[in-house]
MILO-917756 format. One record per atom (N, C-alpha, C, CB): residue in three letters; atom name; x, y, z. Coordinates in Angstrom, 1 decimal. Glycine has a CB too. Example, Ala and Ser with C-alpha at 12.3 -4.5 7.8 and 13.67 -1.06 7.14 Angstrom:
REM MILO-917756
<"ALA"; "N"; <13.2; -5.7; 7.8>>
<"ALA"; "CA"; <12.3; -4.5; 7.8>>
<"ALA"; "C"; <13.2; -3.3; 7.8>>
<"ALA"; "CB"; <11.3; -4.5; 9.0>>
<"SER"; "N"; <12.8; -2.2; 7.1>>
<"SER"; "CA"; <13.7; -1.1; 7.1>>
<"SER"; "C"; <12.9; 0.0; 7.9>>
<"SER"; "CB"; <14.1; -0.6; 5.7>>
***
This chain:
REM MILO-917756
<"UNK"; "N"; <82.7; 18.2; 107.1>>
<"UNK"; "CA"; <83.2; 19.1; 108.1>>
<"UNK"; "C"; <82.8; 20.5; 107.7>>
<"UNK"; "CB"; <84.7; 19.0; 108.2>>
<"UNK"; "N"; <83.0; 20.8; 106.4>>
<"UNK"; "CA"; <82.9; 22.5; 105.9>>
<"UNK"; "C"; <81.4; 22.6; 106.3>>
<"UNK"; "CB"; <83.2; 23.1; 104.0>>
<"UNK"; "N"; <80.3; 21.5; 106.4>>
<"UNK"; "CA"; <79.0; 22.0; 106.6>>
<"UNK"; "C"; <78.4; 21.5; 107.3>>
<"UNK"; "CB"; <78.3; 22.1; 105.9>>
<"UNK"; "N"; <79.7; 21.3; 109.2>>
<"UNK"; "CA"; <79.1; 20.9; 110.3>>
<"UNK"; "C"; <78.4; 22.1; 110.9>>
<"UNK"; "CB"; <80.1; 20.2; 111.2>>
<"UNK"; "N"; <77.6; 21.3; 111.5>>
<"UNK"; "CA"; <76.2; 22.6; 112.4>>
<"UNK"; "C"; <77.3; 23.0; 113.7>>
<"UNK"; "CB"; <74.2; 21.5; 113.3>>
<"UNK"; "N"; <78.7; 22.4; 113.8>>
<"UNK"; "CA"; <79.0; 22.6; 114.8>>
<"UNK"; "C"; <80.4; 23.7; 113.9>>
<"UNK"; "CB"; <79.1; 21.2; 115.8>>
<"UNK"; "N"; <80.6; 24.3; 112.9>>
<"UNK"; "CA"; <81.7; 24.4; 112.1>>
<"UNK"; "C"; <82.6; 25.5; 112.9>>
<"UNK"; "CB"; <81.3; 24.8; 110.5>>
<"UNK"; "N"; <81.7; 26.6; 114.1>>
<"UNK"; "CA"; <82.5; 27.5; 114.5>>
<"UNK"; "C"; <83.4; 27.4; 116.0>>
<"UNK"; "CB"; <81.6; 28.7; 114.5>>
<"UNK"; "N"; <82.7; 26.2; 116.2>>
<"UNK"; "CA"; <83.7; 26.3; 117.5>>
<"UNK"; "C"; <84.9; 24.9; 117.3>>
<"UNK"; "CB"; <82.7; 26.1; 119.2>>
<"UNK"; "N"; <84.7; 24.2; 116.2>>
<"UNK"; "CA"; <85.8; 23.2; 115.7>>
<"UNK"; "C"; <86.6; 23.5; 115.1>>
<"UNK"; "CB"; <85.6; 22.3; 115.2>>
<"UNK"; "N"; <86.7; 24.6; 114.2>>
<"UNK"; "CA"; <87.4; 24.9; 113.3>>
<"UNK"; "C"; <88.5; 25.7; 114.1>>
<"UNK"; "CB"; <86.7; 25.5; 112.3>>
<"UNK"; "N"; <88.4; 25.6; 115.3>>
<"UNK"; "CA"; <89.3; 26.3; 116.1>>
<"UNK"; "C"; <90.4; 25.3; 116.7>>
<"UNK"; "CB"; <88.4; 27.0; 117.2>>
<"UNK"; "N"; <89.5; 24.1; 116.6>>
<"UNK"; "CA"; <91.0; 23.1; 117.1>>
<"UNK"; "C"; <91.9; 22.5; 115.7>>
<"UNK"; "CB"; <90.4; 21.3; 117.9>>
<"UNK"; "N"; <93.1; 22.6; 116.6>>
<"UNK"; "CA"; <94.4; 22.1; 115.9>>
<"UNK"; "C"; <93.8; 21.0; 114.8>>
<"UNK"; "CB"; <95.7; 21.4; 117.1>>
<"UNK"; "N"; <93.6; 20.1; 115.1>>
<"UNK"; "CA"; <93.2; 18.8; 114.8>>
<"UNK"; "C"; <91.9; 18.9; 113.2>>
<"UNK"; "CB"; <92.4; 18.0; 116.6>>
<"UNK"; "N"; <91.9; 20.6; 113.3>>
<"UNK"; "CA"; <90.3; 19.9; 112.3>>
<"UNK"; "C"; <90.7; 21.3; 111.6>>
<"UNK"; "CB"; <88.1; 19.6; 113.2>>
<"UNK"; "N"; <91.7; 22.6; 112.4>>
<"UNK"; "CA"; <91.7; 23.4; 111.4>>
<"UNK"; "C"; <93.0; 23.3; 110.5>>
<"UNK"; "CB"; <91.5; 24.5; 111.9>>
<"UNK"; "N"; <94.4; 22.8; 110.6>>
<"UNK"; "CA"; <95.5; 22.2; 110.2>>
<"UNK"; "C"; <95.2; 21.5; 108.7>>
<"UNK"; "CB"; <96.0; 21.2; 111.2>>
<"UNK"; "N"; <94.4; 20.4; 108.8>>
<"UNK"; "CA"; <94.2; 19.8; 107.5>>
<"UNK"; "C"; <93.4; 20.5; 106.4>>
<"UNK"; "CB"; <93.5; 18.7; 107.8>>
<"UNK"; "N"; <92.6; 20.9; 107.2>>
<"UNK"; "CA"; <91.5; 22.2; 106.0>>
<"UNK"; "C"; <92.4; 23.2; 105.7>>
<"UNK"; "CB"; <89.9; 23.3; 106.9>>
<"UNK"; "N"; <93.4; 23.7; 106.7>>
<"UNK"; "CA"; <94.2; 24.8; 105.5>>
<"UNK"; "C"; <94.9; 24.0; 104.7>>
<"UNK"; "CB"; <95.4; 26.0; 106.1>>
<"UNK"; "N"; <95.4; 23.0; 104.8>>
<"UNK"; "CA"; <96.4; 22.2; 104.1>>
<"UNK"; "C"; <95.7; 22.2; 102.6>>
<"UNK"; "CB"; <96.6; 20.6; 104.8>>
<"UNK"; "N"; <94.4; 21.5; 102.7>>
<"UNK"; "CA"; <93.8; 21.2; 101.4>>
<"UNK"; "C"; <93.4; 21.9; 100.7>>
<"UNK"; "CB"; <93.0; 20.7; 101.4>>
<"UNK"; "N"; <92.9; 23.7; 101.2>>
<"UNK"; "CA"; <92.7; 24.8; 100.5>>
<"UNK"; "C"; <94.2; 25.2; 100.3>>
<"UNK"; "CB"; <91.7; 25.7; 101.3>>
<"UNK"; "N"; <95.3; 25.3; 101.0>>
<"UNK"; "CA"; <96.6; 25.4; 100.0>>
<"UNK"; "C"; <97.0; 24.8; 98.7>>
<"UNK"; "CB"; <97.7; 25.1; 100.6>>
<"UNK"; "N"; <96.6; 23.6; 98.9>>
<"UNK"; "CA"; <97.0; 22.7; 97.9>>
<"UNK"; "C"; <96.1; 22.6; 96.6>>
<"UNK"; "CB"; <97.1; 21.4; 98.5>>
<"UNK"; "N"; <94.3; 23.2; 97.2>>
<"UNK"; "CA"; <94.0; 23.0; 95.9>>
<"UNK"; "C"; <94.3; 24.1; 95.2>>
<"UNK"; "CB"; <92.8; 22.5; 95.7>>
<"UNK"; "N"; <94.9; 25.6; 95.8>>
<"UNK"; "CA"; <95.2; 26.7; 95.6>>
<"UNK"; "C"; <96.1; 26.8; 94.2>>
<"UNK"; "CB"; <95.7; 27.3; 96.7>>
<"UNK"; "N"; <97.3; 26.1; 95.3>>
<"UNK"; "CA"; <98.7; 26.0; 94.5>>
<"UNK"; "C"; <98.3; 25.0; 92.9>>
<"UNK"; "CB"; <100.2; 25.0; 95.8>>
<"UNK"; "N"; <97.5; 24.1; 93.0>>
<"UNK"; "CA"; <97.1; 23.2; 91.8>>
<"UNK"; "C"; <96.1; 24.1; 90.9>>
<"UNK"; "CB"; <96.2; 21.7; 92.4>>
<"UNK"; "N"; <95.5; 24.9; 91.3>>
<"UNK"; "CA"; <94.4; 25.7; 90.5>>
<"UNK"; "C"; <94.9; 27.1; 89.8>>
<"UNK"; "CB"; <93.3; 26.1; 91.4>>
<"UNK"; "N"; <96.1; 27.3; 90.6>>
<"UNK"; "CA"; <96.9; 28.5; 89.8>>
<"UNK"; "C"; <98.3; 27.6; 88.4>>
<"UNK"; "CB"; <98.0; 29.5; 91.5>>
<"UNK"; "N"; <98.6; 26.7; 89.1>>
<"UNK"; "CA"; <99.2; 25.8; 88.0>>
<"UNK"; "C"; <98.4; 25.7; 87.3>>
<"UNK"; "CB"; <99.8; 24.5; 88.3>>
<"UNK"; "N"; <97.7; 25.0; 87.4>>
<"UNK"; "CA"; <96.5; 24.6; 85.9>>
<"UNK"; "C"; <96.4; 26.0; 84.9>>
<"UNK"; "CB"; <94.5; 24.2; 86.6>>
<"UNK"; "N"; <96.3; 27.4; 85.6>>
<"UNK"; "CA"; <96.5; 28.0; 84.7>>
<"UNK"; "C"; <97.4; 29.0; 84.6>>
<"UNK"; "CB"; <95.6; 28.3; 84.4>>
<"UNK"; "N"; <98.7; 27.9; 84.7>>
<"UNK"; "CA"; <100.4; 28.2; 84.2>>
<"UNK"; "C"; <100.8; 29.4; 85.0>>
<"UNK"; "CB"; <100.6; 28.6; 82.4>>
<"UNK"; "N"; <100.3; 29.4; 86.9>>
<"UNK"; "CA"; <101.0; 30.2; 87.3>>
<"UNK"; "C"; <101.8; 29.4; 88.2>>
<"UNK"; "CB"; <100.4; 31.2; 87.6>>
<"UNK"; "N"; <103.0; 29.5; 87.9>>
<"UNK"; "CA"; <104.1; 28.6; 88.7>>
<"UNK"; "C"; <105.4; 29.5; 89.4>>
<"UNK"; "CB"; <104.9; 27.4; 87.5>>
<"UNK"; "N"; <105.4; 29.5; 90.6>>
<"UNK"; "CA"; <106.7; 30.3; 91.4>>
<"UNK"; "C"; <107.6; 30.0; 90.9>>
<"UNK"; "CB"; <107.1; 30.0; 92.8>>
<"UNK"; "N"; <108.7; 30.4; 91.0>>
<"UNK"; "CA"; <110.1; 30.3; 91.0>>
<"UNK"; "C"; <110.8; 29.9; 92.2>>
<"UNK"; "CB"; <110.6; 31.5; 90.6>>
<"UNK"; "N"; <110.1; 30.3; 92.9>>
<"UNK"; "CA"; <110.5; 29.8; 94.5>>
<"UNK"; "C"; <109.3; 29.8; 95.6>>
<"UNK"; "CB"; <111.8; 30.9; 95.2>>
<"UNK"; "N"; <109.3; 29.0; 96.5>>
<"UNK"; "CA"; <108.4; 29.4; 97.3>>
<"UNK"; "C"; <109.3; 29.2; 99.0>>
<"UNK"; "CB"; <107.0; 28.4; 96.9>>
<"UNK"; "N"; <107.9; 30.2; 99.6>>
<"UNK"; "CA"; <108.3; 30.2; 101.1>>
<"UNK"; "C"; <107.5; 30.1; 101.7>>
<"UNK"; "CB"; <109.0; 31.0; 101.7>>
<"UNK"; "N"; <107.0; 29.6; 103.0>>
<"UNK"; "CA"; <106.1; 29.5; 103.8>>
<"UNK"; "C"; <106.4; 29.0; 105.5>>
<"UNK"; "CB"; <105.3; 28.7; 103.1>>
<"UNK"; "N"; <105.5; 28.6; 105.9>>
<"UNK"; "CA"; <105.7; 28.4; 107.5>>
<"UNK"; "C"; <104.5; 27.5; 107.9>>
<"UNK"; "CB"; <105.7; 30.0; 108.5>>
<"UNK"; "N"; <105.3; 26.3; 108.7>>
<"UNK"; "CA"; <104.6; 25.3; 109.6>>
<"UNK"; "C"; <103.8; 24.1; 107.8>>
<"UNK"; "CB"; <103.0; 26.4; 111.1>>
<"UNK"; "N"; <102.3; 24.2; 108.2>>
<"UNK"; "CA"; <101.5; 23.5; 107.6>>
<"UNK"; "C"; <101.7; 23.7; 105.7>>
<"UNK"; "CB"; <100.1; 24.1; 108.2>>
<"UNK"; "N"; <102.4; 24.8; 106.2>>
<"UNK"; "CA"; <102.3; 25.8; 104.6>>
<"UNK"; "C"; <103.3; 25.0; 103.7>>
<"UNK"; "CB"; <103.0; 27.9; 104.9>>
<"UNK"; "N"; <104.7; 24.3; 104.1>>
<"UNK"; "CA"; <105.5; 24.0; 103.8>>
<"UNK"; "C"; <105.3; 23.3; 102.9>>
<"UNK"; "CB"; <106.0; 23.8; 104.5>>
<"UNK"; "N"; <104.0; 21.7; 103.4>>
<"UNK"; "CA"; <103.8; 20.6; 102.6>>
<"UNK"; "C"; <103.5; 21.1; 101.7>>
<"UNK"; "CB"; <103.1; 19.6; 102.8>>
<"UNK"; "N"; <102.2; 22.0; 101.2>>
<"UNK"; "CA"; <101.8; 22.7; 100.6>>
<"UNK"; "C"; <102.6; 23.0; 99.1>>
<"UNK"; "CB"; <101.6; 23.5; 101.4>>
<"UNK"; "N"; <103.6; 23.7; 99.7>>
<"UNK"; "CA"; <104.5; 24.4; 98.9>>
<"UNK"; "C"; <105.1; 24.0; 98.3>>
<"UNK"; "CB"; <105.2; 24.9; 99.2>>
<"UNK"; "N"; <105.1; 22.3; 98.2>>
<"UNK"; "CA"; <106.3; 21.8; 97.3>>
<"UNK"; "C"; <105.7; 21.2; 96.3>>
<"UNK"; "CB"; <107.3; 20.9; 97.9>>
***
């Protein structure tokens, strides 16, 4: 998907942009853990939520 020829007008639907933020949260939140940065709390909104925990 990140290197469809079609990437700028799909990345605009629900359906294809939802999961790509999901996965760039998550590998976010896993790549700052890895080097021992861990919240104390977290907050977010909608997609952000699964993410967060």
């Amino acid at each position: 998907m990140l290197y469809s020829s079609k990437l700028e007008s799909e990345i605009e639907r629900t359906e294809i942009a939802q999961p790509l933020l999901l996965a760039a949260q998550i590998a976010l939140t896993e790549a700052l853990a890895a080097e021992g940065v861990v919240p104390d709390a977290v907050l977010d909104h909608s997609v952000g939520e699964v993410a967060a925990v």
